[in-house]
ZAMARGU-4260 file (C-alpha; in steps of 0.2 Angstrom, whole numbers, plus 5000, padded with zeros to 4 digits):
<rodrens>
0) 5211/6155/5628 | 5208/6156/5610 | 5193/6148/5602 | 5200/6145/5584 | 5198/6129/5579
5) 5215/6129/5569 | 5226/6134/5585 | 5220/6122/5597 | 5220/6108/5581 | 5238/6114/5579
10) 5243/6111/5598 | 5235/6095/5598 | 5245/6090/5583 | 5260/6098/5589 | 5266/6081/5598
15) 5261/6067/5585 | 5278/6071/5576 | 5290/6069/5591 | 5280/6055/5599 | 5283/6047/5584
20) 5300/6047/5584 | 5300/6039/5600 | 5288/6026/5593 | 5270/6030/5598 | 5261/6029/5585
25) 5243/6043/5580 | 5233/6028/5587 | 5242/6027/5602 | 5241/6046/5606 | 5224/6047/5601
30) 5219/6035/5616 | 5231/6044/5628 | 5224/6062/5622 | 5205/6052/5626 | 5211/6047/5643
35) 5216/6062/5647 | 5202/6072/5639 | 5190/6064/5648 | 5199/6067/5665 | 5202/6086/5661
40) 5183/6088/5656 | 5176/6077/5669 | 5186/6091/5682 | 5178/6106/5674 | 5163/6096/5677
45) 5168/6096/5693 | 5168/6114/5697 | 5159/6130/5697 | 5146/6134/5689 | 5144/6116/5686
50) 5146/6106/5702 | 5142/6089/5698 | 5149/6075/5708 | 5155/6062/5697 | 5162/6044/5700
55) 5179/6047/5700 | 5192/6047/5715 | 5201/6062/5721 | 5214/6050/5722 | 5213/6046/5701
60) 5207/6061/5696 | 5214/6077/5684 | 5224/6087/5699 | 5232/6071/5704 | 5240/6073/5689
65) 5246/6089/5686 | 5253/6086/5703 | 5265/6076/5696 | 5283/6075/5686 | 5295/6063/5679
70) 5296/6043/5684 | 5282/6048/5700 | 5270/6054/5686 | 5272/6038/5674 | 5271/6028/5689
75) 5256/6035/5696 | 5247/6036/5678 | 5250/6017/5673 | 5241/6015/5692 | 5226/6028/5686
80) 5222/6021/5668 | 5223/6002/5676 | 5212/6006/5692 | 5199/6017/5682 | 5196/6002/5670
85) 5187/5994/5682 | 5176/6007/5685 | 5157/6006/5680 | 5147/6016/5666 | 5155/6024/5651
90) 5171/6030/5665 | 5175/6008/5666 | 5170/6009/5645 | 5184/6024/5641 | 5198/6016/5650
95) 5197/5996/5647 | 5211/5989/5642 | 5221/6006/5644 | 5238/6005/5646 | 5251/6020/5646
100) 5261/6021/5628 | 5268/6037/5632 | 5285/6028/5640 | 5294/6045/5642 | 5288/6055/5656
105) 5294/6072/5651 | 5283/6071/5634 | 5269/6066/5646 | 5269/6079/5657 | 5270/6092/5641
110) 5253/6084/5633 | 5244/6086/5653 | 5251/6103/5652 | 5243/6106/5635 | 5227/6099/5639
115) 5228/6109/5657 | 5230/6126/5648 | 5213/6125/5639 | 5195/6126/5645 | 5188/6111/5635
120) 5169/6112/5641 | 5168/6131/5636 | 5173/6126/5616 | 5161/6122/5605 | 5156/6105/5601
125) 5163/6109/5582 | 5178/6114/5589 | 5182/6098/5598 | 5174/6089/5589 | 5183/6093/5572
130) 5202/6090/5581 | 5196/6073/5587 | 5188/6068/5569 | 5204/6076/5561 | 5215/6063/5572
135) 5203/6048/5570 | 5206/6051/5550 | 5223/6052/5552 | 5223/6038/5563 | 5213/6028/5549
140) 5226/6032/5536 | 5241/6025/5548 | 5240/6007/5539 | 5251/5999/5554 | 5237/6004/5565
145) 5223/5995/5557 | 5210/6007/5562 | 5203/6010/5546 | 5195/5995/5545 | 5183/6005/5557
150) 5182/6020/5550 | 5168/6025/5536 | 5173/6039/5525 | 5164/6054/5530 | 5157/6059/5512
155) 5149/6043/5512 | 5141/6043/5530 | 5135/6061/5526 | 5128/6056/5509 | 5117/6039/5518
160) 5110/6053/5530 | 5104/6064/5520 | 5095/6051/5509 | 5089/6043/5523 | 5085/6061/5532
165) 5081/6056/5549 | 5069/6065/5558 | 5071/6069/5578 | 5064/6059/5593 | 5068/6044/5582
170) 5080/6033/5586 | 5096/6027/5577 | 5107/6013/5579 | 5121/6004/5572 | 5126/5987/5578
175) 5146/5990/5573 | 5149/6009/5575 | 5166/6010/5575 | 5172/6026/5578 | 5154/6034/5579
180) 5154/6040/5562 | 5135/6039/5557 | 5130/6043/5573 | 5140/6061/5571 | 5131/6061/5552
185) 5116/6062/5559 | 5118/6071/5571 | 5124/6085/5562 | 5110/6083/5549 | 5096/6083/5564
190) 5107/6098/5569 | 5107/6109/5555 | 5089/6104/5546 | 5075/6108/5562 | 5074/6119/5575
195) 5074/6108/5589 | 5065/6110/5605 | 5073/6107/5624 | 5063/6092/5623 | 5071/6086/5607
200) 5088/6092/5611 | 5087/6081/5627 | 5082/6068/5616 | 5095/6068/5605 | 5109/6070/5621
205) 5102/6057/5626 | 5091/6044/5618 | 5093/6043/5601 | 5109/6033/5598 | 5112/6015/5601
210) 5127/6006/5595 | 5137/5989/5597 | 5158/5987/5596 | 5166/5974/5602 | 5182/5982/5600
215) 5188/5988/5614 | 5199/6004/5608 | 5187/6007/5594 | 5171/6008/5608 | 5184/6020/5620
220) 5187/6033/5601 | 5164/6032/5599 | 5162/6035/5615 | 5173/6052/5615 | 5169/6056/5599
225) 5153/6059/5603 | 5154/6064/5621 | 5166/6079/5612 | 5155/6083/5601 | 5140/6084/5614
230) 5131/6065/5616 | 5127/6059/5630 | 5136/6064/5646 | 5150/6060/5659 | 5140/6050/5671
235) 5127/6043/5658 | 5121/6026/5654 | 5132/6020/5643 | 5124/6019/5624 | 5137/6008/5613
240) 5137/5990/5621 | 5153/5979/5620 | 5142/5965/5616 | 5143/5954/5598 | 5129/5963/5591
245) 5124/5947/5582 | 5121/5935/5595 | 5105/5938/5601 | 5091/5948/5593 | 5093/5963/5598
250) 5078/5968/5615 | 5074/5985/5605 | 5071/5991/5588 | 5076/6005/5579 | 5069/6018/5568
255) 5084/6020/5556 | 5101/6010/5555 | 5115/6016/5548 | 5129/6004/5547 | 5147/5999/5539
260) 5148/5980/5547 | 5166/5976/5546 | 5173/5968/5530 | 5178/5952/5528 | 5165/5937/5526
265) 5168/5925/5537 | 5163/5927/5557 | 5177/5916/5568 | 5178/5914/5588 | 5196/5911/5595
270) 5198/5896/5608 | 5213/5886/5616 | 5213/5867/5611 | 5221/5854/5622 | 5238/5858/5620
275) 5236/5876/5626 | 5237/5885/5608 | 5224/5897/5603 | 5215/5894/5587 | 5202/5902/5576
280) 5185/5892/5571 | 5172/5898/5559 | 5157/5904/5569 | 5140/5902/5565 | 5126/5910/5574
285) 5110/5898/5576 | 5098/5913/5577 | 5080/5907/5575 | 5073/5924/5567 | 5089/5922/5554
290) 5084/5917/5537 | 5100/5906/5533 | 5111/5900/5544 | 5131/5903/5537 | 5148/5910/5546
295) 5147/5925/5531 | 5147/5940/5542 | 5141/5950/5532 | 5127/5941/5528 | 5122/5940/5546
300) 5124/5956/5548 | 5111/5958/5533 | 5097/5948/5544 | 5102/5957/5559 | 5100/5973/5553
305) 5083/5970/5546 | 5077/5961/5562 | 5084/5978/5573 | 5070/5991/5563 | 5053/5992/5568
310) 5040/5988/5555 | 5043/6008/5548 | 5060/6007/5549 | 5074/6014/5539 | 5090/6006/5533
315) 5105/6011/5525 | 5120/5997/5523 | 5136/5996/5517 | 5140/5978/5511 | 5154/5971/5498
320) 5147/5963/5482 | 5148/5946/5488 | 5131/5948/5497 | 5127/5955/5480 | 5131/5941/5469
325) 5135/5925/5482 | 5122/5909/5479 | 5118/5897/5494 | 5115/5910/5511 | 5117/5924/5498
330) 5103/5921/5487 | 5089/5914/5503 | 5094/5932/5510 | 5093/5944/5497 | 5075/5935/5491
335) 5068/5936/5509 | 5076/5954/5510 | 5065/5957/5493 | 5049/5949/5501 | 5048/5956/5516
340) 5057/5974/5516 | 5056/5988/5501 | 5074/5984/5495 | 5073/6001/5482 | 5091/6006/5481
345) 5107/6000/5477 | 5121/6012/5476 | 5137/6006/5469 | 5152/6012/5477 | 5170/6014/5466
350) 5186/6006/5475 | 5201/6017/5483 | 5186/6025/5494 | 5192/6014/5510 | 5205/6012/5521
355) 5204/5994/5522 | 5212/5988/5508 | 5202/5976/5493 | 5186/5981/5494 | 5172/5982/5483
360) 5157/5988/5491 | 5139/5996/5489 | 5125/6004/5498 | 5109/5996/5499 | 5094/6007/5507
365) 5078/5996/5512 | 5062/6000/5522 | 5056/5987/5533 | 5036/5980/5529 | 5024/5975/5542
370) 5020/5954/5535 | 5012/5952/5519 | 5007/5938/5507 | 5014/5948/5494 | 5033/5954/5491
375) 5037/5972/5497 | 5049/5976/5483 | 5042/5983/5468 | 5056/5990/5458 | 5076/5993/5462
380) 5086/6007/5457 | 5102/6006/5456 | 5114/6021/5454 | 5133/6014/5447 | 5145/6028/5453
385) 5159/6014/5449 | 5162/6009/5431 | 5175/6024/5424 | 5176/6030/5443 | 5193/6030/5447
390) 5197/6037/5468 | 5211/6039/5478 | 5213/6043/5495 | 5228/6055/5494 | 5226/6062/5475
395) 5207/6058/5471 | 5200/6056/5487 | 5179/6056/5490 | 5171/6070/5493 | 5152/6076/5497
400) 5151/6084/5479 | 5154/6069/5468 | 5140/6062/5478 | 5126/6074/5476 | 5119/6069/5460
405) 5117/6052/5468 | 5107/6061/5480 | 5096/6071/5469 | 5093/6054/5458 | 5089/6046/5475
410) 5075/6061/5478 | 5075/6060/5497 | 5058/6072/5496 | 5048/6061/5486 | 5057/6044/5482
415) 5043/6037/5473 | 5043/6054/5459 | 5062/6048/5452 | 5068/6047/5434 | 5081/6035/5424
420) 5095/6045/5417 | 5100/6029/5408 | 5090/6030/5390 | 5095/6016/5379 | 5097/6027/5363
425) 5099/6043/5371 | 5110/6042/5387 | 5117/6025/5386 | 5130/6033/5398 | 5116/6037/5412
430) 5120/6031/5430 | 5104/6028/5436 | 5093/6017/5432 | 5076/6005/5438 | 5075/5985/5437
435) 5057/5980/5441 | 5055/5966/5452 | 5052/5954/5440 | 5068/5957/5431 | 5078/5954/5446
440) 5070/5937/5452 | 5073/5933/5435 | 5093/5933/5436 | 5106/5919/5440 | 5105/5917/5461
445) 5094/5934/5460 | 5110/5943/5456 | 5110/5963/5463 | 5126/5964/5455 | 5121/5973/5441
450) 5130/5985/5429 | 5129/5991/5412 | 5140/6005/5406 | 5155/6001/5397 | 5173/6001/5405
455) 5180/6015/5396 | 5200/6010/5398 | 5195/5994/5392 | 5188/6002/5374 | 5200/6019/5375
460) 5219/6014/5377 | 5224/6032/5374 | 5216/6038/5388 | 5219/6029/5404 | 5218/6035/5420
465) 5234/6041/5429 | 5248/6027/5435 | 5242/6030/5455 | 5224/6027/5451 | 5228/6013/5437
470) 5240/6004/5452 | 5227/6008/5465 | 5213/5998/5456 | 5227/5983/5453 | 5230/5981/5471
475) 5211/5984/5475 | 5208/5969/5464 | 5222/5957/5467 | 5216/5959/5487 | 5200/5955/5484
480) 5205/5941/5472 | 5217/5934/5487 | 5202/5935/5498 | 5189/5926/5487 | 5203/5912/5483
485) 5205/5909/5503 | 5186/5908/5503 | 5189/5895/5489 | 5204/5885/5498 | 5192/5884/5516
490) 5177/5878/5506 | 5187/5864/5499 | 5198/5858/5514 | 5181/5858/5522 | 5189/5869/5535
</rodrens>
C-alpha cells in the first residue's frame, strides 16, 4: 500500500469524472465514499491488533459488501444504508437520511474495491484527512450542490485561530459547524504549537469540540471529517448535535467559539396549513437571556454566541455587514455586545472569498466580561482588508499569506501593545486602525460599518482591476442588493 497522499487522492478522484457522467454529482459521491469509509474503518477496528466490538451487524457490516456483485449488491446496500440510519450514536448520525445515489452497480462495486485495497487506520490523519478536505472543497465549488453555503474558506478558519490561539484542555464549540472547518483549524494549531501530553491528547480526541448542524448531510461530512482526521471515535458520544442551536440556551459554556452561522437574515420554520401545502413563516425565537427579540438570524446567532462563553471566554465570528450597520435589533445588540463583552476587533473581509454568492462579510473578535456597571469595550480596532481588494475563487483566490499582516496587526501575543498603521498625514492608506469607544457610540445606530480609505477604481479609470474580478464584484453586489430589496418587500407586506 503506498502512503503518498497524492496516489491515494488520485484513486479517490479517479471515479468523480465517470460518476458524473452518469449524474452523481461530487456531493453525492462524497456521502457514498463517507458510508463506505466509515464501514471499511469500522472493520479494521474490528480486527487484530485492535479487536473492538462495535455496534454494527455482521449482517450490515464491511464483508457483507465485498461479498457482493451487480443488482444483489445495490439491493443489499439500499437495505444497509436504510437500516443503519436508525442506529444510535454517531453510526445512526453518519447514515441519516442515506440513500444510495450510486444507481449502477458495476461503478459501485469498483469504489468498495478501491476502498477495500487500502488500509485506512494505518494512514496518517493528514493523509486522509487532506483527500476528504480536498473533496469537501471541490464539493463547495459545485454550485448545484449548495454545499458552500457551509463551507468557511480555510485561509480564513486558519487565520481566526491563530488570533484567537487556543490553548489545550479548553474547549471549543461552534453552534453551526458545517463541515467541521474551525474545528480542524484548531486542531491543527493545538497540533503543531505544544507538545501535548496523553492527558491532553485524550482531551482533545475527546472532549474539546462541540458543535450544532441541523443539516443532515452537512452533520454526516463533520462528523467524518474529523473522525478521518483523528476526533473522536467509532463508538463515541456523538459531539455535533442535530439540534437548532438557537432554541435554548445552550446547558454548557465554552472557552472559545469559532463560527461562520449561515448567511442570510431571516430564521423561518416550515409548516403545512389547512389545505395540506407546506409553507415558510419567519421565526422568532423568544429567548429570555436574548437582548432583542427579531427573526434576523444572524443576529440571534450574535446573542447566542455570546451567551455560549464562559465569563473568560473567546469569540471569533463571521457575520455580513448588516449586523454591522442594521438599526432596531441591530443597534440594542451591537450596544449590549459593547457593554458587556470587549468587542476589540473587527476584521473587514473583501467579496469573492465565499462560495455562497452575495456576501459581504466581516470578522468580529470579542472577549466575554464577567457584569460590570461599567462597558467592557474600550477601544475597536478595525483592520479593512476590502476597499481595493479585489478576490476570486478560481484566479485570486484567498490564501493564508494575504492574511498575515492582519494577523501581526492583531498581535495575538500581547493584544493590548498594537499600533495604527493608518496616519492621517503619513499613511493615509494604512489598513488598521483604532475607534475609541466614544467615537463609536457616537455614530448613527452605533454603526461598526466603518471605512476610510478611498476606492481606487472609483478615483483611477486607467487602472481597473481585471474583467473577472471587475464582473465578480458586479454580481457580489447586485445579489446582495436583491437580498436587501426582499428584506424591504417583507417589511412592507408586513409579511
Amino acid at each position: 500500500m503506498s502512503n503518498s497522499t497524492a496516489s491515494i487522492t488520485s484513486k479517490v478522484w479517479s471515479f468523480c469524472n465517470p460518476l458524473r457522467d452518469v449524474g452523481v454529482g461530487y456531493g453525492d459521491y462524497l456521502e457514498q465514499l463517507t458510508y463506505l469509509l466509515f464501514l471499511k474503518m469500522a472493520d479494521e477496528y474490528s480486527k487484530p491488533p485492535h479487536n473492538r466490538k462495535l455496534n454494527i451487524p455482521k449482517t450490515y457490516n464491511w464483508g457483507s459488501l465485498t461479498a457482493k456483485k451487480g443488482a444483489e449488491l445495490e439491493l443489499h446496500y439500499v437495505t444497509l444504508l436504510r437500516e443503519l440510519s436508525t442506529a444510535k450514536g454517531i453510526l445512526g448520525q453518519i447514515f441519516t437520511k442515506s440513500q444510495n445515489k450510486i444507481q449502477a452497480p458495476a461503478m459501485l462495486a469498483k469504489i468498495i474495491d478501491m476502498i477495500d485495497s487500502e488500509e485506512w487506520l494505518v494512514m496518517g490523519a493528514d493523509v486522509k484527512g487532506d483527500i476528504y478536505e480536498k473533496l469537501l472543497e471541490q464539493n463547495a465549488q459545485d454550485v448545484k450542490s449548495g454545499a458552500g453555503q457551509y463551507f468557511t474558506p480555510r485561509p480564513l478558519t486558519k487565520a481566526m485561530v491563530a488570533c484567537i490561539q487556543p490553548k489545550p484542555m479548553k474547549t471549543i464549540a461552534d453552534p453551526a459547524c458545517g463541515s467541521g472547518g474551525f474545528f480542524l483549524a484548531a486542531y491543527d494549531y493545538l497540533v503543531a504549537n505544544n507538545k501535548l501530553d496523553k492527558e491532553q491528547n485524550k482531551f482533545i480526541k475527546l472532549e474539546t469540540f462541540y458543535g450544532n448542524e441541523i443539516v443532515a448531510g452537512a452533520r454526516r461530512l463533520a462528523l467524518m471529517n474529523l473522525f478521518l482526521h483523528n476526533i473522536g471515535d467509532i463508538d463515541c458520544d456523538n459531539f455535533i448535535s442535530p439540534a437548532d442551536a438557537l432554541i435554548a440556551a445552550s446547558p454548557v459554556t465554552y472557552d472559545y467559539v469559532l463560527a461562520n452561522p449561515p448567511f442570510g437574515k431571516k430564521s423561518s420554520q416550515t409548516f403545512t396549513n389547512d389545505e395540506g401545502e407546506q409553507e415558510k413563516d419567519d421565526l422568532t425565537y423568544n429567548r429570555q437571556d436574548f437582548w432583542a427579540t427579531t427573526s434576523n438570524k444572524q443576529l440571534n446567532f450574535v446573542q447566542h454566541i455570546r451567551s455560549m462563553l464562559k465569563t473568560t471566554g473567546l469569540a471569533a465570528v463571521v457575520v455580513p455587514d448588516n449586523v454591522l450597520f442594521e438599526g432596531g435589533a441591530g443597534e440594542t445588540v451591537r450596544k449590549k455586545l459593547l457593554e458587556t463583552t470587549d468587542l476589540h476587533t473587527i476584521l473587514r473581509l473583501p467579496t469573492g472569498i465565499f462560495y455562497a454568492q452575495g456576501v459581504k462579510a466581516n470578522v468580529i473578535f470579542f472577549d466575554n466580561k464577567p457584569a460590570s456597571k461599567n462597558p467592557w469595550t474600550k477601544e475597536i480596532w478595525v483592520y479593512d482588508y476590502r476597499t481595493n481588494i479585489h478576490h476570486t475563487l478560481k484566479k485570486n483566490p484567498l490564501n493564508i499569506e494575504v492574511l498575515k499582516d492582519f494577523i501581526a496587526c492583531y498581535n495575538p501575543a500581547n493584544r493590548h501593545k498594537r499600533k495604527e498603521t493608518f496616519n492621517e498625514d503619513s499613511n493615509p492608506e494604512g489598513r488598521w486602525r483604532k475607534f475609541t469607544y466614544d467615537e463609536i457610540v457616537s455614530r448613527d445606530k452605533t454603526s461598526l460599518d466603518i471605512t476610510w480609505l478611498k476606492d481606487k477604481s472609483l478615483a483611477d479609470l486607467d487602472n481597473l482591476p481585471d474583467p473577472d474580478i471587475l464582473a465578480n464584484d458586479i454580481i457580489e453586489n447586485l445579489e446582495a442588493a436583491v437580498e436587501s430589496f426582499k428584506e424591504i418587500m417583507v417589511t412592507i407586506n408586513g409579511k
